[in-house]
N, C-alpha and C positions, 0 to 999 in steps of 0.2 A: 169879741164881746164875751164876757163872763157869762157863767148861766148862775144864776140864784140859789144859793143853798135852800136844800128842801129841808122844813124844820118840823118837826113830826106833832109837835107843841103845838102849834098853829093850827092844824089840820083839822078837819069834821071828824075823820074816820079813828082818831087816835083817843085810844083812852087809857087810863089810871089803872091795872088790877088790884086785887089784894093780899095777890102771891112776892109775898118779897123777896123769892128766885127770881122769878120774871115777872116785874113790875110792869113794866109796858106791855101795851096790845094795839092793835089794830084793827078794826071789825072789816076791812076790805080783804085783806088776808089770811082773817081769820087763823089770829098768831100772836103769842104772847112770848119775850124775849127781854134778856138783861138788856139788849141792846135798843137804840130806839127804830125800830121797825123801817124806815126808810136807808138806815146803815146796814141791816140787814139783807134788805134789797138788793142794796149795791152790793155787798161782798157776796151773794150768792148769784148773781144774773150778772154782774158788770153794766146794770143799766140803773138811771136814776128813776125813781115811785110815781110809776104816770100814773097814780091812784088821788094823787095830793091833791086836796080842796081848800084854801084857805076858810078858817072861820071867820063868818060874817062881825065885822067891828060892833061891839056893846055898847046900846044908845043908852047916851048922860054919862060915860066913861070917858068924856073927853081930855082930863086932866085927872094923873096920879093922887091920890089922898096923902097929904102932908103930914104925918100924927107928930110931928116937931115946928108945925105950926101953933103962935100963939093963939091966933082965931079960934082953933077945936078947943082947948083947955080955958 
């Protein structure tokens, strides 16, 4: 059985900085990197991010917004 790519987008502990060298961070690791923080993991431990939490799904997001629908205009 396959294991599930860990996607650092999804994640609680992952955030945006405003460093445009090291855009990403992570507040578990307390670490900010070109790369995104779970790849980093890996190529330093050879293990995959037991830190990952998926973000809880956003209620009334249940379908994408269409802006090439004629409904909006």
């Amino acid at each position: 059985m396959a294991k599930k790519k860990i996607n650092c987008a999804k994640c609680i502990h992952y955030f945006v900085t405003w460093d445009n060298d090291l855009p990403r961070g992570c507040r578990i690791y307390k670490s900010k990197s070109k790369l995104f923080p779970s790849h980093l993991v890996k190529k330093e431990t050879g293990e995959d991010c037991f830190s990952f939490q998926e973000r809880p799904k956003q209620a009334g997001k249940e379908k994408d917004l269409d802006l090439n629908s004629d409904d909006i205009w």
